[in-house]
LUMSETOR-599035 format. One line per field, with one value per residue (C-alpha): residue in three letters; x, y, z; residue number from 1. Coordinates in Angstrom, 1 decimal, padded with zeros to 4 digits, m for minus. Last residue first. Example, Ala and Ser with C-alpha at 12.3 -4.5 7.8 and 13.67 -1.06 7.14 Angstrom:
// LUMSETOR-599035
resn SER	ALA
east 013.7	012.3
north m001.1	m004.5
up 007.1	007.8
resi 2	1
This chain:
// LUMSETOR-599035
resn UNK	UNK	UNK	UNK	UNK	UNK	UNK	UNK	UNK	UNK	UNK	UNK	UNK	UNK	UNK	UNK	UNK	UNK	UNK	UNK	UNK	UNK	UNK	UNK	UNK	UNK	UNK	UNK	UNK	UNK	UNK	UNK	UNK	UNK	UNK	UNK	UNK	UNK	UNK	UNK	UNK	UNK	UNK	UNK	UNK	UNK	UNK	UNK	UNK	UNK	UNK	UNK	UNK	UNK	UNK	UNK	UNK	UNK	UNK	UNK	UNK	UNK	UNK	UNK	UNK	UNK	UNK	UNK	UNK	UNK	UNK	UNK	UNK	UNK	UNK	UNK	UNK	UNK	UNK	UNK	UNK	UNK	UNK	UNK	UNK	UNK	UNK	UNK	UNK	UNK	UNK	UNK	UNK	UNK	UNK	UNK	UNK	UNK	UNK	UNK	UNK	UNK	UNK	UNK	UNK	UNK	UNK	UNK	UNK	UNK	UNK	UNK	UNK	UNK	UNK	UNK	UNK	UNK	UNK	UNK	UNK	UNK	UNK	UNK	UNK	UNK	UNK	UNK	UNK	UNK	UNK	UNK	UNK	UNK	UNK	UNK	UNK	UNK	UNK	UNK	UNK	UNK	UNK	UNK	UNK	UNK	UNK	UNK	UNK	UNK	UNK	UNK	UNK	UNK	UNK	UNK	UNK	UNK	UNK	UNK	UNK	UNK	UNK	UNK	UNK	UNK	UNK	UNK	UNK	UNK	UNK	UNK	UNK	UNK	UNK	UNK	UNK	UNK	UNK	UNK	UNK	UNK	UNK	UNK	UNK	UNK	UNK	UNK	UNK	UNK	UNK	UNK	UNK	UNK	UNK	UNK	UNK	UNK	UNK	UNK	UNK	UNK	UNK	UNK	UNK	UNK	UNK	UNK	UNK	UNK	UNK	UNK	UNK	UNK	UNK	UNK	UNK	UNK	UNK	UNK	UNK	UNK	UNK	UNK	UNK	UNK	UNK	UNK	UNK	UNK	UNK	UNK	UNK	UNK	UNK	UNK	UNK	UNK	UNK	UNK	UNK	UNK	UNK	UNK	UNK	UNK	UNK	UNK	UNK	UNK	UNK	UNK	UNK	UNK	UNK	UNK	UNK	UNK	UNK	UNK	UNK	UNK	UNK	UNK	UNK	UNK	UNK	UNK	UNK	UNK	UNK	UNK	UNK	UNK	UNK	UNK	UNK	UNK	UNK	UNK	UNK	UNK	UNK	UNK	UNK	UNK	UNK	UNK	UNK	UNK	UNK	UNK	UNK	UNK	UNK	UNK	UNK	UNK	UNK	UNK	UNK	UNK	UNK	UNK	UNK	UNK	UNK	UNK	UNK	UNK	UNK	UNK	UNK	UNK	UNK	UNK	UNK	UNK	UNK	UNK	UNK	UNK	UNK	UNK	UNK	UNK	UNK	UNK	UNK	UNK	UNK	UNK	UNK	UNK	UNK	UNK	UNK	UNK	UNK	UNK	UNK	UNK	UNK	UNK	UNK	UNK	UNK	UNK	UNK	UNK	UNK	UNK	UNK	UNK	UNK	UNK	UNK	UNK	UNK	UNK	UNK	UNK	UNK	UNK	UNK	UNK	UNK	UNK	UNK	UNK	UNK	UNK	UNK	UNK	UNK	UNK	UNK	UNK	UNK	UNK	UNK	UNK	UNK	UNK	UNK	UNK	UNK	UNK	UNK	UNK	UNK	UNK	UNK	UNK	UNK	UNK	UNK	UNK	UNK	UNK	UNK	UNK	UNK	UNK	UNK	UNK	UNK	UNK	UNK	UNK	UNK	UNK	UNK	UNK	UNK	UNK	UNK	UNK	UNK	UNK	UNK	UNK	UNK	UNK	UNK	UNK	UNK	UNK	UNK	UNK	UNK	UNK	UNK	UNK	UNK	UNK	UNK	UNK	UNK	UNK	UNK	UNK	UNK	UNK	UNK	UNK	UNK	UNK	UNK	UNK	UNK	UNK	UNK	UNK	UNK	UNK	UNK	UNK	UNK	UNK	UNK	UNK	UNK	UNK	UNK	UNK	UNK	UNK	UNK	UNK	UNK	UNK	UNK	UNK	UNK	UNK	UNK	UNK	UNK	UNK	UNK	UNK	UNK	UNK	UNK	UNK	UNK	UNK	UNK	UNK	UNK	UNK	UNK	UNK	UNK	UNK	UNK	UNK	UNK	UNK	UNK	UNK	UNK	UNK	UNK	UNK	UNK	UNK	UNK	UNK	UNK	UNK	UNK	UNK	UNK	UNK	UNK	UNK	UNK	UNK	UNK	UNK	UNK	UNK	UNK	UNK	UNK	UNK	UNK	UNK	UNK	UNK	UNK	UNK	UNK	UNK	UNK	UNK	UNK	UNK	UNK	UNK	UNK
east 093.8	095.2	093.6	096.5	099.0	099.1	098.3	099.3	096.5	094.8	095.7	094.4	092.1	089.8	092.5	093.3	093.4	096.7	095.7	094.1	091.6	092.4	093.6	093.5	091.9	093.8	097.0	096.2	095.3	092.0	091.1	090.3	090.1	087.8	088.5	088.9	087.6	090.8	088.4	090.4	089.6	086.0	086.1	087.3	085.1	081.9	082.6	083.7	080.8	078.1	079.1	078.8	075.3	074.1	075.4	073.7	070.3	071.0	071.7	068.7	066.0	066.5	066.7	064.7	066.4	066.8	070.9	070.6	068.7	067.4	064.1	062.5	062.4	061.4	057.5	057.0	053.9	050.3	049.8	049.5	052.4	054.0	053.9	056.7	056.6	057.5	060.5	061.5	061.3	062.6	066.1	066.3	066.3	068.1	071.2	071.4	071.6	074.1	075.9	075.9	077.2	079.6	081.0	080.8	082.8	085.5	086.1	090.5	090.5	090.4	089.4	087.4	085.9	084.2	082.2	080.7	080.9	080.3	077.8	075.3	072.7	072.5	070.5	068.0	067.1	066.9	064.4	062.1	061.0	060.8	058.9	056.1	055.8	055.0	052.5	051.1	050.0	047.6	048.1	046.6	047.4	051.0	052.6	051.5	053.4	056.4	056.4	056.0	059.0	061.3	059.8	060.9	064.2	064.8	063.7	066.8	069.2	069.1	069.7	072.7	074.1	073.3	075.6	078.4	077.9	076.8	078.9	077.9	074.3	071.6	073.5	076.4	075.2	071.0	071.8	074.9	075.1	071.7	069.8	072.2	072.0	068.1	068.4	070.6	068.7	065.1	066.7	068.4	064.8	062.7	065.1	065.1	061.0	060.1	061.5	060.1	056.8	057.8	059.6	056.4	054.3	055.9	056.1	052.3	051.4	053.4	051.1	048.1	049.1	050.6	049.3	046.5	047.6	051.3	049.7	047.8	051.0	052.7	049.6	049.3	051.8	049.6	046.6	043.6	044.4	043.7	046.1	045.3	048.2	049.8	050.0	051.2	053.7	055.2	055.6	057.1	059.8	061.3	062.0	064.4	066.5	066.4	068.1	070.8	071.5	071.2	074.4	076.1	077.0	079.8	082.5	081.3	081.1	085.0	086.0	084.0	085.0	088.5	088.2	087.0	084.8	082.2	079.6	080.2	078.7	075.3	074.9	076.4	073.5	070.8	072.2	071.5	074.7	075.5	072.4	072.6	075.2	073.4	070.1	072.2	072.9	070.0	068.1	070.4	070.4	066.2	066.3	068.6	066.6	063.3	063.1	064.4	061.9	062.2	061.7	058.5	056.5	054.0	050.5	050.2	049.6	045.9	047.6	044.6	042.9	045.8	046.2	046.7	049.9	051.8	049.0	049.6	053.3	052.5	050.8	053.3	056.1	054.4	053.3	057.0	058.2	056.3	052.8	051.0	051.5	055.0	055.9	054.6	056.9	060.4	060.8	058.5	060.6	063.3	062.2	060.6	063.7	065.7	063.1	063.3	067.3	067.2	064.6	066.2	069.6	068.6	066.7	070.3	071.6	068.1	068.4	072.5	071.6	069.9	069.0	066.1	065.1	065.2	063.8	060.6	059.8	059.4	057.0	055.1	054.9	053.9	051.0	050.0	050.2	048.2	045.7	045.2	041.2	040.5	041.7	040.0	036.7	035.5	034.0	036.6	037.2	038.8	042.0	043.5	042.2	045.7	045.4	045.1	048.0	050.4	050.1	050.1	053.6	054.8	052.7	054.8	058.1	057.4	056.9	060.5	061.2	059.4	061.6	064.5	065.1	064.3	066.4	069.3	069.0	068.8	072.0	073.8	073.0	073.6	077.4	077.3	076.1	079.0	081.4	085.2	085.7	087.0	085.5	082.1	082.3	083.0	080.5	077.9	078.3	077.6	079.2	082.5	084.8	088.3	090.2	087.2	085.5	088.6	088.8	085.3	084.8	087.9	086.8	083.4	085.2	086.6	084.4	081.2	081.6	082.4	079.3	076.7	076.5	075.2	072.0	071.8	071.4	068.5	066.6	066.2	063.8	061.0	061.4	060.5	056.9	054.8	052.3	053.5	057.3	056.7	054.9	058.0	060.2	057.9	056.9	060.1	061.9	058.9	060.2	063.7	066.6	069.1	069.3	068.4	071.6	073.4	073.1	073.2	076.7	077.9	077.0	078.6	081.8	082.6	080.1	082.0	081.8	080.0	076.6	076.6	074.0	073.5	077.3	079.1	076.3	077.0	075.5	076.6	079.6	080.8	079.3	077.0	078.2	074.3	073.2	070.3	070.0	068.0	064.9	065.0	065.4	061.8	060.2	062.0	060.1	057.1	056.7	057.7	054.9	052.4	053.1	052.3	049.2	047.9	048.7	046.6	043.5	043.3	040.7	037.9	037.4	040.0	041.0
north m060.5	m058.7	m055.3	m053.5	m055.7	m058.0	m061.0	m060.7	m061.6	m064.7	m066.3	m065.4	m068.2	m066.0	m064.4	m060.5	m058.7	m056.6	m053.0	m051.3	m049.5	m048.4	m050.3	m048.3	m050.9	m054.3	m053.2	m054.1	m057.5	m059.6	m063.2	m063.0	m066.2	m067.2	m066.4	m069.2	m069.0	m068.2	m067.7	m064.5	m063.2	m064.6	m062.2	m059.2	m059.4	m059.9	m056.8	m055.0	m055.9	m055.6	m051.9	m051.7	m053.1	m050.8	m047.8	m048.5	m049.7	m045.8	m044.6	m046.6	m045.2	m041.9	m039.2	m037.7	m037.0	m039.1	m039.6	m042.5	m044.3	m042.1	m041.5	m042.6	m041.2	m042.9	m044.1	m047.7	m047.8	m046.5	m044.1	m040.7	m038.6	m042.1	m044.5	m046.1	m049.7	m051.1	m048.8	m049.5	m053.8	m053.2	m051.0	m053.5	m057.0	m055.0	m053.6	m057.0	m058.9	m057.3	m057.0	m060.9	m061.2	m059.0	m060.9	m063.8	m062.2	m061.0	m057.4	m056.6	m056.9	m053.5	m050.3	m052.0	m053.9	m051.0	m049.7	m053.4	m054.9	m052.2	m050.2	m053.4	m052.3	m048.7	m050.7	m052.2	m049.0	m047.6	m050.5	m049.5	m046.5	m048.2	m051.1	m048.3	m046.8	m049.9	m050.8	m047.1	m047.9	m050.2	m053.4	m055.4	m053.3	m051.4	m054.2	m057.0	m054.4	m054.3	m058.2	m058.4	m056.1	m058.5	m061.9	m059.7	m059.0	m062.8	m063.7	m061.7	m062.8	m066.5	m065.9	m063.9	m066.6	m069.3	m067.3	m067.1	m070.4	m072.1	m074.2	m073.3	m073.9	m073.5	m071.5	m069.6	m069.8	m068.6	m066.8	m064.4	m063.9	m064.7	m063.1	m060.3	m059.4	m059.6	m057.4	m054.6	m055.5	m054.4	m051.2	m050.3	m050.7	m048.6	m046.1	m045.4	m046.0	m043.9	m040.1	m041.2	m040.8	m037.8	m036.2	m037.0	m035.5	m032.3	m032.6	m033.1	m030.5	m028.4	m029.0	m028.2	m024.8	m025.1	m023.9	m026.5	m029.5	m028.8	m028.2	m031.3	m033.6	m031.6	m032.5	m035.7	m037.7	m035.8	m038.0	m036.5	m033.4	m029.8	m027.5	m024.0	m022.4	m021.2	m024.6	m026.3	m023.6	m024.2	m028.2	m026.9	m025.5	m029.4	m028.9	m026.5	m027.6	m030.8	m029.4	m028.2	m031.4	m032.7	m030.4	m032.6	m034.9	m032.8	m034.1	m037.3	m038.0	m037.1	m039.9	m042.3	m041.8	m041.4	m045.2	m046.7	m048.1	m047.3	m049.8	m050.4	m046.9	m047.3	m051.3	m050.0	m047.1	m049.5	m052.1	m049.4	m048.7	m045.4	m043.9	m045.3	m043.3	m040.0	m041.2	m042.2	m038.1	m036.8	m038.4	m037.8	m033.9	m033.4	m035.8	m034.2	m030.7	m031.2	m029.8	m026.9	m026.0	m026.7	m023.5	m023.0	m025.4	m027.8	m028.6	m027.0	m029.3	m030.8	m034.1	m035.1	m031.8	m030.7	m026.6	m023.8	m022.8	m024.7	m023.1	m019.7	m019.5	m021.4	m018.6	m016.0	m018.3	m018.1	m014.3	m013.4	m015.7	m014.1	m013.5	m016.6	m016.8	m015.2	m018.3	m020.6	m019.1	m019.1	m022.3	m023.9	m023.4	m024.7	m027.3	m028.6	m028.3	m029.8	m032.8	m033.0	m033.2	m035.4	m038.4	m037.6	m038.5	m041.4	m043.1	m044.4	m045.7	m046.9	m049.3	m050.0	m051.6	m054.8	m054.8	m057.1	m058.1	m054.1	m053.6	m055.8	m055.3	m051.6	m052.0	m054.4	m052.4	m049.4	m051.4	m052.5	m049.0	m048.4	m050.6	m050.0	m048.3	m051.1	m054.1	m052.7	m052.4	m048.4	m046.7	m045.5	m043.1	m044.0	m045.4	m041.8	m038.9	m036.7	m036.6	m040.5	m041.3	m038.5	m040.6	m044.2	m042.9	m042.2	m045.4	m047.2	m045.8	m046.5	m050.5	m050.1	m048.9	m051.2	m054.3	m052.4	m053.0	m056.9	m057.3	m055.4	m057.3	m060.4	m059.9	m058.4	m061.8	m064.1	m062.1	m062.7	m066.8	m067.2	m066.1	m065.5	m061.8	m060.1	m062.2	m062.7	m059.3	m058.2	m060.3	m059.1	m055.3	m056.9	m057.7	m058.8	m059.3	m059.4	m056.4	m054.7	m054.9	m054.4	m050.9	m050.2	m050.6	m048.7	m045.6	m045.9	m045.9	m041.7	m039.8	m041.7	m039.7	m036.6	m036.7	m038.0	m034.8	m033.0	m035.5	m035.5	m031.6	m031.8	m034.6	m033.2	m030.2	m032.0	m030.4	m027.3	m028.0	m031.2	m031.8	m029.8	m030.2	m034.0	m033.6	m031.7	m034.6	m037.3	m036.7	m035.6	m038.3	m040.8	m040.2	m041.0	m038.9	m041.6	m044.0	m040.9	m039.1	m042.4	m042.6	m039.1	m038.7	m042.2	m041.4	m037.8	m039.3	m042.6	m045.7	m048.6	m051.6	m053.7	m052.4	m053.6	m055.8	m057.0	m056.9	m058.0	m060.1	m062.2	m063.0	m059.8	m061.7	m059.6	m056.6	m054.1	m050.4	m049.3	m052.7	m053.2	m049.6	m049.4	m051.2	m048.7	m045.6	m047.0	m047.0	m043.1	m042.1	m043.7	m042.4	m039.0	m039.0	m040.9	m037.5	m035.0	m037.0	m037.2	m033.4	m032.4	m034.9	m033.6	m036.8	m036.1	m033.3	m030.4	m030.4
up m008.3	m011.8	m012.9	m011.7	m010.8	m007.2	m009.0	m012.9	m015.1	m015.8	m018.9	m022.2	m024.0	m025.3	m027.6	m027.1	m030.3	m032.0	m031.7	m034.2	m032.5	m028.6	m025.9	m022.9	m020.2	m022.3	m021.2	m017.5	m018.6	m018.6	m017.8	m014.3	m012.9	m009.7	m006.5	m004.6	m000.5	001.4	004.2	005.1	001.5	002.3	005.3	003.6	000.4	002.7	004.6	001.5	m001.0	001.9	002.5	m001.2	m001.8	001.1	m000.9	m003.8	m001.8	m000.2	m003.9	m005.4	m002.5	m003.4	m000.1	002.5	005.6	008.8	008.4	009.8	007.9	004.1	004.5	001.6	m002.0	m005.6	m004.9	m005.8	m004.1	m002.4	m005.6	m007.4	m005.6	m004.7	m001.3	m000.6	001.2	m002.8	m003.3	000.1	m000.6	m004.3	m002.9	m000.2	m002.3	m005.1	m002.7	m001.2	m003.4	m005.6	m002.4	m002.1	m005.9	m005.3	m002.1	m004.1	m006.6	m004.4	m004.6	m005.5	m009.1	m009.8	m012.1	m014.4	m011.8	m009.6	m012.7	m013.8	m010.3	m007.9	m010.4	m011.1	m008.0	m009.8	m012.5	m009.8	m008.7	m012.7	m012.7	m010.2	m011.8	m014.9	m013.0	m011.7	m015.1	m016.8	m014.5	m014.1	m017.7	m016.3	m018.2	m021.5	m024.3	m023.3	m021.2	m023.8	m026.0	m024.2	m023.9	m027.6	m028.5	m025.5	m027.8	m031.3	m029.6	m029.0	m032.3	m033.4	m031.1	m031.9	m035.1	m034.0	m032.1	m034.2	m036.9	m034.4	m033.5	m030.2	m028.4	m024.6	m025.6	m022.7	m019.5	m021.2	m024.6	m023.8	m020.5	m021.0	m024.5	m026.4	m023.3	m023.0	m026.6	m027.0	m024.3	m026.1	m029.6	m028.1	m026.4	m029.5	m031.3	m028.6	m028.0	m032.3	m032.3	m029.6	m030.8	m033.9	m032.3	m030.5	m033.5	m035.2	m033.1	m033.3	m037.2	m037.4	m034.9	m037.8	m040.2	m037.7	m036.2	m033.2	m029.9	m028.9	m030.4	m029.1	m025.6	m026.1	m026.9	m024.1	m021.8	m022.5	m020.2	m017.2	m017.9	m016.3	m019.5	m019.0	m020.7	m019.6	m022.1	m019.1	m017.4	m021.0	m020.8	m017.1	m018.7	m021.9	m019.9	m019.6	m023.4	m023.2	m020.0	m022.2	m025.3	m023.3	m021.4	m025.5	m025.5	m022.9	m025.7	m026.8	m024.2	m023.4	m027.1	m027.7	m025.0	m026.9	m030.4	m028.9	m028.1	m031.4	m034.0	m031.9	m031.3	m028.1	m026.8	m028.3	m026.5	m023.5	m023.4	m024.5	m021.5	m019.3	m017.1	m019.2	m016.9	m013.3	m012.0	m013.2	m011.7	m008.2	m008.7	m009.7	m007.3	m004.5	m004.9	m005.4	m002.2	000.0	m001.4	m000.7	002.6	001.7	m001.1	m004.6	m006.6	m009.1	m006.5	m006.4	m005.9	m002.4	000.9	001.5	m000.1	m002.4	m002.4	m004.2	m002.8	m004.5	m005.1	m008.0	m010.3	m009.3	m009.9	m013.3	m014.5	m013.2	m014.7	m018.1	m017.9	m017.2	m019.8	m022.8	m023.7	m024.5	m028.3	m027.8	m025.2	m027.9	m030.4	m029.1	m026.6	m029.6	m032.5	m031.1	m029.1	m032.5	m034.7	m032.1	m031.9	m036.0	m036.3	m033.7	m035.1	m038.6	m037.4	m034.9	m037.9	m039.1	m035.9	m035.3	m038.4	m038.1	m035.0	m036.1	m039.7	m041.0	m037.4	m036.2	m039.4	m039.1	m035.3	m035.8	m039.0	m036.1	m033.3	m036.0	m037.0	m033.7	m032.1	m035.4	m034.4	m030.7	m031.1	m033.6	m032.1	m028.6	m029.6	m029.5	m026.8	m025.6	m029.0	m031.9	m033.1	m033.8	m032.4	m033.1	m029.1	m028.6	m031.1	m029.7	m026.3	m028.0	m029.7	m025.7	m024.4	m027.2	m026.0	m022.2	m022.9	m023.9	m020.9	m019.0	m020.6	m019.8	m016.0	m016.1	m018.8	m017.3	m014.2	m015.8	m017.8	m014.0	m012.2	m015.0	m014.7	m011.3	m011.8	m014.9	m012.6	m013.5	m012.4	m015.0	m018.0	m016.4	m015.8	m019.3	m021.1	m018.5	m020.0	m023.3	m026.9	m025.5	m028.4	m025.8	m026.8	m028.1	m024.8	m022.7	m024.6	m025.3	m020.8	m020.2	m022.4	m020.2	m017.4	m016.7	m018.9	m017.3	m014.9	m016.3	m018.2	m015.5	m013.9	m016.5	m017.4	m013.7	m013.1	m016.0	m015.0	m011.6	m013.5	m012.3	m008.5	m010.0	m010.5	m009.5	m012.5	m015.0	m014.2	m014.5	m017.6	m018.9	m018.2	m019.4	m022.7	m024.3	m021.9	m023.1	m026.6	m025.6	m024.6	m024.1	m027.6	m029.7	m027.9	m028.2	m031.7	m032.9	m031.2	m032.2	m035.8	m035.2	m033.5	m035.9	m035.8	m037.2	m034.1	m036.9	m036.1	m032.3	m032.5	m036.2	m036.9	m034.0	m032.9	m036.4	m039.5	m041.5	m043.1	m046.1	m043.6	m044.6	m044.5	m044.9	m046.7	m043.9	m043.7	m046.2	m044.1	m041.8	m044.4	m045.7	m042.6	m041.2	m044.0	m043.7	m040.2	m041.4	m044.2	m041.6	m039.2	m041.9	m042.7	m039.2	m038.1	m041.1	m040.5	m037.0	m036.4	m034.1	m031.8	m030.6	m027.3
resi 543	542	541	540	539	538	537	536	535	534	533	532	531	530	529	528	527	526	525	524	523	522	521	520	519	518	517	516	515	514	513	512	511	510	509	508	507	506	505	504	503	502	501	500	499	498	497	496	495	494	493	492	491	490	489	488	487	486	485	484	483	482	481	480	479	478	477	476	475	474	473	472	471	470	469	468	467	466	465	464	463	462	461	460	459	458	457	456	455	454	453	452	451	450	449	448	447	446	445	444	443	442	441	440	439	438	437	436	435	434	433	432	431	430	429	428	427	426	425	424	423	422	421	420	419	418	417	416	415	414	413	412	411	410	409	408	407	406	405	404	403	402	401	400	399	398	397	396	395	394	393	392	391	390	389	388	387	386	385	384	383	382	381	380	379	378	377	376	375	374	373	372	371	370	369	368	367	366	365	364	363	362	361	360	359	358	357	356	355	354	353	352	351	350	349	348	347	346	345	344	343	342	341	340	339	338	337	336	335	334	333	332	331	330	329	328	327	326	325	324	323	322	321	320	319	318	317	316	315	314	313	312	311	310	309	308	307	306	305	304	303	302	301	300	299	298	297	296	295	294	293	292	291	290	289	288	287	286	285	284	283	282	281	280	279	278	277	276	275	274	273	272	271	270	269	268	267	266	265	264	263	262	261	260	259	258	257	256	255	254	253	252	251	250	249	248	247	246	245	244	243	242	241	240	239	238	237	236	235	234	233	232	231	230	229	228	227	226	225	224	223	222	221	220	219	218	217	216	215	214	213	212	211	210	209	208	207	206	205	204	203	202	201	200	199	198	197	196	195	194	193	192	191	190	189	188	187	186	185	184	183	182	181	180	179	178	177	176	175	174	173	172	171	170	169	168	167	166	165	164	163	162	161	160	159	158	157	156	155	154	153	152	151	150	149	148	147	146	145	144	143	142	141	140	139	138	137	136	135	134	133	132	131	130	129	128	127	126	125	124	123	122	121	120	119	118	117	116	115	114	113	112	111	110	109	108	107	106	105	104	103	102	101	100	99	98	97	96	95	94	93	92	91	90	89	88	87	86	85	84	83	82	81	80	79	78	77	76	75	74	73	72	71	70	69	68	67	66	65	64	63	62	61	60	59	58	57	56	55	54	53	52	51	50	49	48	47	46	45	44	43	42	41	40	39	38	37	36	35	34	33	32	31	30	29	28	27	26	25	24	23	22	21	20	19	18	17	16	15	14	13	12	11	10	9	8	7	6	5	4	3	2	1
């Protein structure tokens, strides 16, 4: 580790950040709006993006700056087993091919601005679509805590802010500074700022991958000396656990829950309120369809990138905090101009996630707590007013996250929160395909899925820690398996029971104010009024 201040890396990495500053607040007028004081405008960007915005939108919205961080730390610290992210980021393609095309349909029929929107259309329940808004809150609140420990992360190994023995305002200062550049544009101009950032923020992380999946492995003597290295390093033993550190091929033992974590992760990722946020904001339904297609090419990108973890082992990285070692390995290997860029990419790589994340749950709490709950007759304008200071309060959380908490914190409740995200699949993914659950039987499973899925996630130990670990034995079965897909599967065996006997019950069902048309509606079609009646019982997406 080199000591002090790499003046180089810190310079090429303030010109980016300035950059990607200025080009924030521009976007303000970027296909502005005659009326820009709306949610349709400020937090879904008009509902204009085409493919490629879409494309570099969703792809900065997904594959964050703790995903460049995190993935290939993982790999560092635990071997093959890391590489999860990779099958689920493939996986969740063809699934979310067939609903989310539904979801932009119904939504642009009816102006729904959030996931919650549409089920408290669909199913008539203002308490399962509060259910769902805090859910989504509660689950990306960490996350954006996770972007500022990823800028804090290249921060610390560019030997910014000082050392530890320094007072806290000045060693978190330009965390603060760039909380508070990030806060400004996001206000100023809602989606269209990330949407904007996301093509420098891509453009710069490919570069980087690029360049160093070729020439760090040449600085340390190809592949063969790499996976040798880290051969070595995955067996001796963690003192710790008295087993070995990791391994370069997941054993058999591992492999139920290697499977069910990429698959409950893949089911959990376009349910993020970020990702519906991204994916509304097309301007329309082919956009969509043609982004599930091509977006597997960040999948690419990530294979890449998580091979920087068997490089940081080669390179004899040695960091207590495993989220530094690709910062340090790019300290270490590059030299210092192009340290600069790297970190920058990862630093950009924060604010785009960070920003869409902000708006996505300033949107919920406007939508689906604030008018539902607080002021049913609020105005357009009022709504996007109120939207604003609501993502600078969810900003400030993250950042009381960062400064004042354990970092573990933050990763513990991300951990947990793509748990509680799998929770929302019966009654967001399950209701755009029927009528036929009963909403207080959703509700219940909803329950039950997060009460369970928080309780096992709690009573599991970790690699580093006494809780919130991922994988439990799965019941009956006996094998070892992620905690969200059994919750998941709990929360639908208590949908059916409870949807069968309250059907029996005759207990009212609430009104669903959508039409079978309203699933492939696409651009241009005539809109839907709020006032619709309920649809057809007995027809597809009637009762």
């Amino acid at each position: 580790m080199k000591d002090g201040v790499n003046g180089v890396a810190l310079a090429v990495f303030l010109f980016f950040f300035v950059v990607v500053t200025v080009m924030g607040f521009l976007a303000a007028r970027w296909r502005r709006a005659e009326n820009s004081d709306n949610l349709d405008e400020w937090g879904l960007g008009g509902r204009s993006f085409g493919t490629w915005v879409t494309w570099f939108l969703l792809g900065g919205d997904l594959y964050t700056a703790y995903t460049f961080v995190a993935v290939p730390a993982a790999i560092y610290a635990a071997g093959a087993a890391g590489f999860f992210a990779v099958p689920y980021t493939i996986i969740t393609y063809p699934l979310v091919f067939t609903f989310l095309p539904r979801l932009w349909s119904v939504a642009h029929k009816h102006g729904y601005v959030t996931s919650s929107d549409f089920v408290r259309g669909r199913f008539g329940s203002r308490g399962l679509s509060l259910a769902l808004a805090v859910t989504g809150i509660l689950a990306t609140m960490p996350y954006i805590a996770l972007q500022l420990v990823g800028i804090q992360a290249v921060l610390d190994v560019m030997g910014v802010g000082g050392g530890e023995n320094t007072n806290w305002f000045v060693k978190d200062l330009p965390l603060l500074i760039a909380f508070g550049v990030l806060a400004a544009y996001t206000y100023s101009a809602g989606l269209r700022a990330p949407a904007l950032i996301a093509f420098v923020k891509d453009a710069l992380i490919y570069i980087v991958i690029i360049v160093a999946i070729i020439y760090i492995p040449i600085r340390l003597g190809g592949f063969e000396h790499i996976f040798g290295k880290a051969g070595e390093a995955f067996a001796t033993e963690n003192p710790a656990t008295g087993k070995p550190r990791g391994s370069l091929i997941p054993g058999a033992e591992t492999q139920w829950a290697y499977a069910t974590l990429a698959l409950g992760s893949a089911m959990a990722l376009f349910l993020y309120p970020h990702s519906v946020t991204a994916v509304l904001s097309s301007r329309s339904r082919n956009v969509i369809r043609r982004n599930t297609t091509i977006l597997p090419l960040y999948s690419l990108m990530l294979g890449l990138l998580a091979m920087l973890g068997f490089m940081a082992i080669a390179a004899g990285v040695k960091v207590k905090n495993g989220q530094l070692a690709i910062p340090q390995l790019f300290e270490d290997m590059f030299p210092d101009w192009f340290t600069g860029v790297a970190f920058a990419a990862i630093g950009i790589g924060a604010l785009v996630p960070a920003a869409i994340m902000s708006i996505a749950a300033a949107n919920l709490f406007t939508r689906n707590i604030y008018k539902d709950f607080l002021k049913p007759d609020a105005s357009p304008e009022h709504e996007a007013k109120v939207s604003k200071l609501a993502s600078l309060l969810v900003k400030v959380g993250a950042l009381v996250f960062v400064l004042t908490m354990d970092k573990t914190v933050a990763i513990n409740f991300q951990l947990l929160g793509g748990i509680w995200i799998l929770q929302t699949v019966p009654a967001l993914v399950g209701g755009l395909f029927t009528r036929w659950p009963h909403r207080w039987a959703l509700l219940a499973g909803w329950a039950a899925g997060m009460t369970y899925g928080t309780w096992r996630a709690y009573a599991t130990p970790s690699a580093t820690q006494d809780h919130f670990g991922n994988t439990n034995l799965i019941p009956f079965i006996g094998e070892k398996g992620y905690i969200g897909l059994t919750a998941f599967i709990l929360n639908v065996i208590v949908v059916i029971v409870a949807t069968v006997v309250l059907k029996a019950l005759k207990v009212p069902d609430g009104e669903d104010r959508t039409r079978p048309s309203d699933y492939t509606a696409d651009a241009g079609d005539p809109g839907v009024s709020a006032d619709l009646p309920p649809a057809t019982a007995g027809a597809p997406g009637g009762h």
